[in-house]
C-alpha positions as CSV (number, residue, x, y, z in Angstrom):
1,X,-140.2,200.2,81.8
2,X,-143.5,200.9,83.3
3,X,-144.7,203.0,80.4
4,X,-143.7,200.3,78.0
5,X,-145.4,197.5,79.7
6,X,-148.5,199.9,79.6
7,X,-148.2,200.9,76.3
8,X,-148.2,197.3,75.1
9,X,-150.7,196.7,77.3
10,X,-153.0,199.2,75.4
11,X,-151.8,198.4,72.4
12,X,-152.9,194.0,72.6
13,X,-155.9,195.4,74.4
14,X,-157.2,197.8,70.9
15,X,-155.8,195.1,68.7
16,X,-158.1,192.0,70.6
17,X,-161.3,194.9,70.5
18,X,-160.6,195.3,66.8
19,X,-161.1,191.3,66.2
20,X,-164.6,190.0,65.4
21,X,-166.3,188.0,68.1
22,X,-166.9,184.6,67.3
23,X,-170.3,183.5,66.5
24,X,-172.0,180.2,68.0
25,X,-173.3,177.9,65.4
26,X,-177.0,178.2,64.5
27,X,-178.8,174.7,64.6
28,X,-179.3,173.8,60.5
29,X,-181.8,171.6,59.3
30,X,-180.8,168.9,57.7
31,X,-181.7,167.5,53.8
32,X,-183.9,164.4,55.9
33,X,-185.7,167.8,57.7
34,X,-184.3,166.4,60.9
35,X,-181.7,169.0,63.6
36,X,-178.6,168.9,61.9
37,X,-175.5,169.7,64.1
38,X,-171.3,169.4,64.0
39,X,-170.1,166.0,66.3
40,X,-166.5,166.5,66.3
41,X,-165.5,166.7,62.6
42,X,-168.6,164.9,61.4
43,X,-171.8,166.5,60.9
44,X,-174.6,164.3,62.6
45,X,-178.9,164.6,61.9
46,X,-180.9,163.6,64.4
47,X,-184.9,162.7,63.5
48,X,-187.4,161.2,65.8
49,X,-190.5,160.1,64.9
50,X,-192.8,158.1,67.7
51,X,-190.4,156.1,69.4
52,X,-188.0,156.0,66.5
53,X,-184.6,157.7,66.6
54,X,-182.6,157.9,63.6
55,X,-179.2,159.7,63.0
56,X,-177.5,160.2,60.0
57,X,-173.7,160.9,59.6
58,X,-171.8,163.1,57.0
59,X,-168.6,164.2,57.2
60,X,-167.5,167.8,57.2
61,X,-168.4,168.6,53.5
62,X,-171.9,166.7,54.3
63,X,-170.6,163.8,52.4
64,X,-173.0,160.9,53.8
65,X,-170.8,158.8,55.7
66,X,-171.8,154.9,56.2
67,X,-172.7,153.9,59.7
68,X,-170.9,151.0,60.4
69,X,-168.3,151.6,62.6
70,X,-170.4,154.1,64.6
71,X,-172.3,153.8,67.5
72,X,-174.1,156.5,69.3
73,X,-176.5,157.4,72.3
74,X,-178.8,160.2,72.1
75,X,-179.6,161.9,75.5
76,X,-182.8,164.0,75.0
77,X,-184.7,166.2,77.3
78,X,-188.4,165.1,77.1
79,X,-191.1,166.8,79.5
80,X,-188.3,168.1,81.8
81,X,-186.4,164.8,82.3
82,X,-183.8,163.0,80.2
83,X,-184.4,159.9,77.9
84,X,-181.0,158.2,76.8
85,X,-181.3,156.3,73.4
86,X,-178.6,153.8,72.2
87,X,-178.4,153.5,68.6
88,X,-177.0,151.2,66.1
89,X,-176.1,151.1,62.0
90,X,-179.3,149.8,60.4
91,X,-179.0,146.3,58.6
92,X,-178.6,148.4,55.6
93,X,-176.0,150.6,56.5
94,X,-177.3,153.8,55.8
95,X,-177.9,155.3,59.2
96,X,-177.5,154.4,63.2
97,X,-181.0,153.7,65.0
98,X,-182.8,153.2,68.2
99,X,-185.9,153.1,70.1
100,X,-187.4,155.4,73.3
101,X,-189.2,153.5,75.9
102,X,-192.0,156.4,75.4
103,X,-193.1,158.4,72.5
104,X,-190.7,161.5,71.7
105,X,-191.9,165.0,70.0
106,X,-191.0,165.7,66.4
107,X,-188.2,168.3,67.5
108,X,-186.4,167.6,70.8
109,X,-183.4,169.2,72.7
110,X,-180.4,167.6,74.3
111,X,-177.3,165.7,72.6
112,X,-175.4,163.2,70.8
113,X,-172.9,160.9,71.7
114,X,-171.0,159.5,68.7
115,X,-168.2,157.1,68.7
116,X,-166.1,156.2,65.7
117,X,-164.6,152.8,64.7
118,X,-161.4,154.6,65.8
119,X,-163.2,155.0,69.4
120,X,-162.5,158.7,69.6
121,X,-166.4,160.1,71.1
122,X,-167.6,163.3,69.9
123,X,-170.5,165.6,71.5
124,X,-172.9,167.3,69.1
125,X,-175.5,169.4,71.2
126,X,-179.3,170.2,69.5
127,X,-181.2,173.1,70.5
């Protein structure tokens, strides 16, 4: 019995070896030029310019998705401490957006926060 259980053993073990190891998702750029990164099962770009904070939503074929419904908060790492932006659709729709108490570099690191009308919150993390 104990050479069986070994044998299988070795066998799952060079079968798992043989498999591909998965690969993290590079950070994309999106059509707007802003980070462009997967939120659940949406695909969400993020662009800050000043103070502004915009995010646009697609879903997973990068069909652009209307932003009412959706609310969001961007959590960003800014000269080593975190600014936390709350964003809302635009009056036209088209995207969610917010402000930063202080001016924010073109590219930035941390996350996004993005709740459905459904309510269901998905995490999409920029690099």
């Amino acid at each position: 019995m104990r050479s069986l259980l070994a044998g299988l053993a070795v066998a799952c073990l060079s079968f798992l070896s043989s498999l591909p190891l998965a690969e993290a998702h590079e950070q994309r750029t999106g059509p707007r030029g802003g980070a462009l990164v997967d939120a659940g099962s949406y695909h969400v770009e993020l662009i800050t310019r000043d103070k502004a904070v915009e995010i646009f939503v697609s879903d997973a074929q990068d069909k652009p998705l209307p932003a009412n419904g959706f609310k969001a908060l961007a959590i960003l790492a800014v000269s080593g401490k975190s600014v936390r932006v709350t964003l809302e659709p635009a009056p036209d729709g088209s995207k969610l957006i917010g402000a930063a108490a202080e001016s924010l570099p073109a590219r930035v690191k941390g996350a996004v926060q993005l709740t459905g009308a459904d309510g269901k919150t998905s995490t999409g993390r920029i690099n």
